[in-house]
C-alpha positions as CSV (number, residue, x, y, z in Angstrom):
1,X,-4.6,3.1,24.8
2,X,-4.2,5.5,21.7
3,X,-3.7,8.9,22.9
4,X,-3.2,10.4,19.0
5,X,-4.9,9.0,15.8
6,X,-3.7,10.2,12.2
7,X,-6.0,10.0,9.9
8,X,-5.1,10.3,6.4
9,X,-7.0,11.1,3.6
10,X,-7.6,12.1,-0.8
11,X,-11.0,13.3,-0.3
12,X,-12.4,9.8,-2.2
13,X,-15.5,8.5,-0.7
14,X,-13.3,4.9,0.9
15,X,-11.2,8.1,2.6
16,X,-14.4,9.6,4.2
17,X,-15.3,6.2,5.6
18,X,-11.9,5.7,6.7
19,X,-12.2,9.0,8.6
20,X,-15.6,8.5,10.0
21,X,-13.9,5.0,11.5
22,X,-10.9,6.4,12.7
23,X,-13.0,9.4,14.4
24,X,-15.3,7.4,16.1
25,X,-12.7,4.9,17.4
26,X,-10.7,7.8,18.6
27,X,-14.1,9.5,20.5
28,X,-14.3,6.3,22.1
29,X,-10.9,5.9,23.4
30,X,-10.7,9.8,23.9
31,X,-7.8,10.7,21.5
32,X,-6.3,13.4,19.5
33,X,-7.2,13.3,15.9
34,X,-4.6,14.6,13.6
35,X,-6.0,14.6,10.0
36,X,-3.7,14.6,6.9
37,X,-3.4,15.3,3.4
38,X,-0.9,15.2,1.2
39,X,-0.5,17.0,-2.5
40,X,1.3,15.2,-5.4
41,X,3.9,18.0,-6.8
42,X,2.7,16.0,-10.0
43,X,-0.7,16.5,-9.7
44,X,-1.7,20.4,-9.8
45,X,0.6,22.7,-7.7
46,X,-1.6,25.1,-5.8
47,X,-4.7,23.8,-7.3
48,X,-4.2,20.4,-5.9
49,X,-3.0,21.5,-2.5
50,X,-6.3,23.9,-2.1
51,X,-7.8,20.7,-2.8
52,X,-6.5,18.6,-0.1
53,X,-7.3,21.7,2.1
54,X,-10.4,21.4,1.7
55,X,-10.4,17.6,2.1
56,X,-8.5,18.0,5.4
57,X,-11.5,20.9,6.7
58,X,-14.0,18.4,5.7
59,X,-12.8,15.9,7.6
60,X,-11.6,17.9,10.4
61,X,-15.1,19.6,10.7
62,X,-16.4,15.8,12.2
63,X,-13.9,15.1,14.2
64,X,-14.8,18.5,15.7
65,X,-18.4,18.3,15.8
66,X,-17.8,15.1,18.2
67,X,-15.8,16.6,20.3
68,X,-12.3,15.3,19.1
69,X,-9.4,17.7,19.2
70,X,-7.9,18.3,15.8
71,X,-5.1,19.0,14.2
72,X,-5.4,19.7,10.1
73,X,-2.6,19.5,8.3
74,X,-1.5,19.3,4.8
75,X,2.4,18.4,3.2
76,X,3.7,17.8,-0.4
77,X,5.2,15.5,-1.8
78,X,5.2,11.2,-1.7
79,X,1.6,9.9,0.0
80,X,3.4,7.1,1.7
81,X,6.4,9.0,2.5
82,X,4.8,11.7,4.2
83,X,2.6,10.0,6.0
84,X,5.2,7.8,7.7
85,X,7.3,10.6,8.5
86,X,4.4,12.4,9.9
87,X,3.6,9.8,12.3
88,X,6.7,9.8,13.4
89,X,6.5,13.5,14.2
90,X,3.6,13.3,16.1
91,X,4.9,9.8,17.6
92,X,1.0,8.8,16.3
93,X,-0.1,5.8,18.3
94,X,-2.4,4.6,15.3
95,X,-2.1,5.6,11.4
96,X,-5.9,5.2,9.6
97,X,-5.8,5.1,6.1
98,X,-8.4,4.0,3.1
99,X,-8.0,1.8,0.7
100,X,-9.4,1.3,-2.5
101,X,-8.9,-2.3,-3.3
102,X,-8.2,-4.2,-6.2
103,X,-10.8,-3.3,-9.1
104,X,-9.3,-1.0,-11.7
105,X,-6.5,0.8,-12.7
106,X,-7.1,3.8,-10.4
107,X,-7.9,1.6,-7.3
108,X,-4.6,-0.3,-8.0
109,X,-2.9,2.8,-7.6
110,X,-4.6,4.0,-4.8
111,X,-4.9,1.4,-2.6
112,X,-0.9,0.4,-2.9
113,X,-0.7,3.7,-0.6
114,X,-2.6,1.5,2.0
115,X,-0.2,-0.9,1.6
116,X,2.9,1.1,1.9
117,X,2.0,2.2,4.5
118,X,1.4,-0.7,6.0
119,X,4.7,-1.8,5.0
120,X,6.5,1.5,5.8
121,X,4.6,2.8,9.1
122,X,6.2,1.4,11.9
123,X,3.0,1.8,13.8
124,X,-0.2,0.2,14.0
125,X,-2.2,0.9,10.9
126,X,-5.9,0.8,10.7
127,X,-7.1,0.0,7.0
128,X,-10.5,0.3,5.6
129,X,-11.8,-0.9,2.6
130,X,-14.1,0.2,0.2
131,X,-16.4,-2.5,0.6
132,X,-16.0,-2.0,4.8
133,X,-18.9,-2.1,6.3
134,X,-19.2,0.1,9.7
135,X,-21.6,2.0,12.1
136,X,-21.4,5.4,11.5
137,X,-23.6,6.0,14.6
138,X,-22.1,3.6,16.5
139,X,-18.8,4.6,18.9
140,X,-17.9,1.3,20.2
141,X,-17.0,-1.8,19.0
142,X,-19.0,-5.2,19.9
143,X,-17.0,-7.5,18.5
144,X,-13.1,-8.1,17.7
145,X,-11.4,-10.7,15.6
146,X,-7.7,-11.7,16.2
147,X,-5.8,-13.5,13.5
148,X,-3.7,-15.7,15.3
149,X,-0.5,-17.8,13.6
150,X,0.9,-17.9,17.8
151,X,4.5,-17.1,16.1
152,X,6.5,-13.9,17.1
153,X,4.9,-11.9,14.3
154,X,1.6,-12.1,15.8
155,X,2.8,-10.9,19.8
156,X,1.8,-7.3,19.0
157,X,-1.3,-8.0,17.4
158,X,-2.1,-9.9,20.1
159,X,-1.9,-7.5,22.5
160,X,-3.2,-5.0,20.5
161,X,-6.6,-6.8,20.5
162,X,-7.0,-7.5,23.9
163,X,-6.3,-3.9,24.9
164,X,-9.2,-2.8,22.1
165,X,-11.3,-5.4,23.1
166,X,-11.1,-4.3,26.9
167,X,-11.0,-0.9,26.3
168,X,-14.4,-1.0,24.3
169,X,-16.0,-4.1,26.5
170,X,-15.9,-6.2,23.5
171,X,-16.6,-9.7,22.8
172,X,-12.8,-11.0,21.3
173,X,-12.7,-14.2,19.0
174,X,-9.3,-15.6,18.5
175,X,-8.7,-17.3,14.9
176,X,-6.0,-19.7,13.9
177,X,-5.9,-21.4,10.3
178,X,-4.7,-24.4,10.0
179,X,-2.7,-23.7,6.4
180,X,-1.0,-26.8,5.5
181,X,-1.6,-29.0,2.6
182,X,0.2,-32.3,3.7
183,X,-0.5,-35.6,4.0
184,X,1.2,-36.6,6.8
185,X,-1.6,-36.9,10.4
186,X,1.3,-36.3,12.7
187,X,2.4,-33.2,11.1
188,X,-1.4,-31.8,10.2
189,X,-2.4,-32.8,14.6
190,X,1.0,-30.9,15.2
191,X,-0.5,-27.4,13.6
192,X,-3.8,-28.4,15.1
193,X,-2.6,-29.1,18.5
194,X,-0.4,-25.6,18.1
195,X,-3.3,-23.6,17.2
196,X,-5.4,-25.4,20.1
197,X,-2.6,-23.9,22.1
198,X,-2.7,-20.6,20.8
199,X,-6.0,-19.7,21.1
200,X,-6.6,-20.9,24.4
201,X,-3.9,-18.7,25.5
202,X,-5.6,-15.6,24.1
203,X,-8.9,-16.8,25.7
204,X,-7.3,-17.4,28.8
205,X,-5.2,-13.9,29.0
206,X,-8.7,-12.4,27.6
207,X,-10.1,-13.8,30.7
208,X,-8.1,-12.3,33.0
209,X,-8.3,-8.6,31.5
210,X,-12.6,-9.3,31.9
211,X,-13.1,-9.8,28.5
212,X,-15.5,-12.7,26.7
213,X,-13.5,-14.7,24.4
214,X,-14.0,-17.2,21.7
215,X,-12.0,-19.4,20.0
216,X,-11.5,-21.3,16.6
217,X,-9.7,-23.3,14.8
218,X,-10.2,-24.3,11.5
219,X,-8.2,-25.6,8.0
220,X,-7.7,-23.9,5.1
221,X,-5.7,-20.9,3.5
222,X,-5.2,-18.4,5.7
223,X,-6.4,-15.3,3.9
224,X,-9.6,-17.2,3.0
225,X,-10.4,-18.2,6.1
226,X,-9.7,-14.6,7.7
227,X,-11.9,-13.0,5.1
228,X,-14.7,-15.4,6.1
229,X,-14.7,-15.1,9.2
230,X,-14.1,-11.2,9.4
231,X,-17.0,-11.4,6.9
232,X,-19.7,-12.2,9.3
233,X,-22.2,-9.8,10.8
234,X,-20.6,-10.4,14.5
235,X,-17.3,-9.1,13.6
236,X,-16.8,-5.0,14.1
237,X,-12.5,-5.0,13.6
238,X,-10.0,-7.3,12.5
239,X,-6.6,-7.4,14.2
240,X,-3.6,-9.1,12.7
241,X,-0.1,-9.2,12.5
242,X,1.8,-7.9,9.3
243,X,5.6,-8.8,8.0
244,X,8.0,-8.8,10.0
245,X,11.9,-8.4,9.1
246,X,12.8,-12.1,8.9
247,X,12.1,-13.3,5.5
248,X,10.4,-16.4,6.3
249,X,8.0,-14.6,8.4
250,X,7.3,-12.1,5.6
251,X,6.5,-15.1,3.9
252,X,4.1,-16.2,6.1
253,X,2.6,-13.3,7.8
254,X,3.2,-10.4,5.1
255,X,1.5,-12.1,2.4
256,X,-1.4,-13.1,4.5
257,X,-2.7,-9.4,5.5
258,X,-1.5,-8.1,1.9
259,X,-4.4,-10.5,0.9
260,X,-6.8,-9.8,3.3
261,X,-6.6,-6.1,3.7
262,X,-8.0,-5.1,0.1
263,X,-10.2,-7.6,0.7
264,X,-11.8,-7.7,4.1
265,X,-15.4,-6.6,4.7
266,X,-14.6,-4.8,7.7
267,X,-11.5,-2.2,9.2
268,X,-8.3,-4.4,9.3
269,X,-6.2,-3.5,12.3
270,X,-2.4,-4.4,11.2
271,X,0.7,-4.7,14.2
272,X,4.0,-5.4,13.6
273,X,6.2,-6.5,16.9
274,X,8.1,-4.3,18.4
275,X,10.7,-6.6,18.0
276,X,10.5,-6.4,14.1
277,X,10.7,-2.6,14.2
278,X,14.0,-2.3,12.5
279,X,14.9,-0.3,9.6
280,X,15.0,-3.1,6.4
């Protein structure tokens, strides 16, 4: 399903694991790995760009020693920037990129890239945390959570999951949160009843692809119950939808994953619908 990978990477350790994720996923599905770095004008001229050679080599080096085919490359300039118009170069089918979370100055800094890109990629974009956990020796993934809201902003995710979860004969648990503080029981059974919906349409499409499915429903905020439930030991990759261009589903949606993904225990899989893929 992804026939080229970028990976991109600073040579920080939450980089590395990215890489070693985005390798191993791209082994399994038997893709191209292109791996990128790119030099801050600000930071160093030629000092900093042999630096992010030798980030790229590294990195490059285990993608080849698994058998990948690799492309290293290294650019100047914006982080975000480049990568985005590098994916579109190589028409990537998946961007991989590390992010550094939300402790400290530096990680601040460092993980908005993850989010930029996120934001600014018009292509799925895998994100790994520093607090990810993952099997280094492991090439396939067991288990795959969708986060589900069943509106528009959520189609491509869905897909996206399915299509992993068949692809690597995984188990695929579909996840809808309830998020509604309200005290009226007609319009709290009308979310329930929606999600109820939802899910059992993923199960039932997961079904007919030959993949085990779960399903849940349960209340509370979204991003907490996401994190929760990507945080158990049964969950390998979270999928979920990210903001689309109307503004009340960046409302709903964007600020969900821009929660979740500094957050989440485990690689976060973000897909925006083709529909939404529109210059702002």
């Amino acid at each position: 399903m992804y026939d080229d990978v970028l990976i991109a990477t600073d040579g920080s350790d939450v980089a590395t694991t990215a890489g070693t994720v985005g390798i191993s996923l791209a082994r399994a599905l038997e893709a191209s790995v292109h791996v990128l770095a790119v030099a801050e004008r600000k930071r160093g001229g030629t000092a900093e760009r042999d630096r992010r050679e030798a980030d790229v080599e590294a990195l490059a080096g285990k993608a080849r020693g698994v058998g990948c085919e690799v492309e290293p490359v290294v650019r100047t300039g914006r982080p975000a920037s480049e990568i985005s118009t590098y994916a579109d170069e190589i028409d990537a089918d998946l961007v991989v990129v590390g992010t550094h979370g939300r402790t400290g100055v530096r990680q601040v800094v460092l993980g908005s890239v993850a989010l930029e890109v996120i934001r600014e990629v018009q292509r799925p974009v895998l994100s790994v945390g520093s607090t990810a956990s993952w099997n280094g020796n492991s090439e396939s993934i067991e288990d795959v959570l969708l986060a589900t809201d069943g509106w528009s902003g959520s189609t491509a995710a869905t897909e996206h999951a399915l299509a992993l979860a068949e692809a690597c004969d995984a188990r695929l648990h579909a996840l809808y949160a309830v998020d509604l503080d309200a005290d009226v029981p007609e319009l709290r059974q009308g979310f329930e009843e929606h999600g109820e919906k939802t899910t059992a349409a993923v199960a039932e499409r997961a079904t007919e692809r030959g993949v085990e499915a779960t399903r849940t429903v349960v209340h509370g905020p979204a991003h907490e119950v996401v994190l929760e439930h990507a945080g158990t030991d049964s969950v390998d990759l979270l999928v979920m939808g990210t903001e689309s261009k109307s503004n009340l589903e960046r409302l709903v949606v964007g600020s969900v994953s821009q929660r979740v993904v500094p957050s989440a225990d485990v690689p976060v899989l973000t897909v925006r619908t083709v529909d939404d893929q529109v210059s702002s």
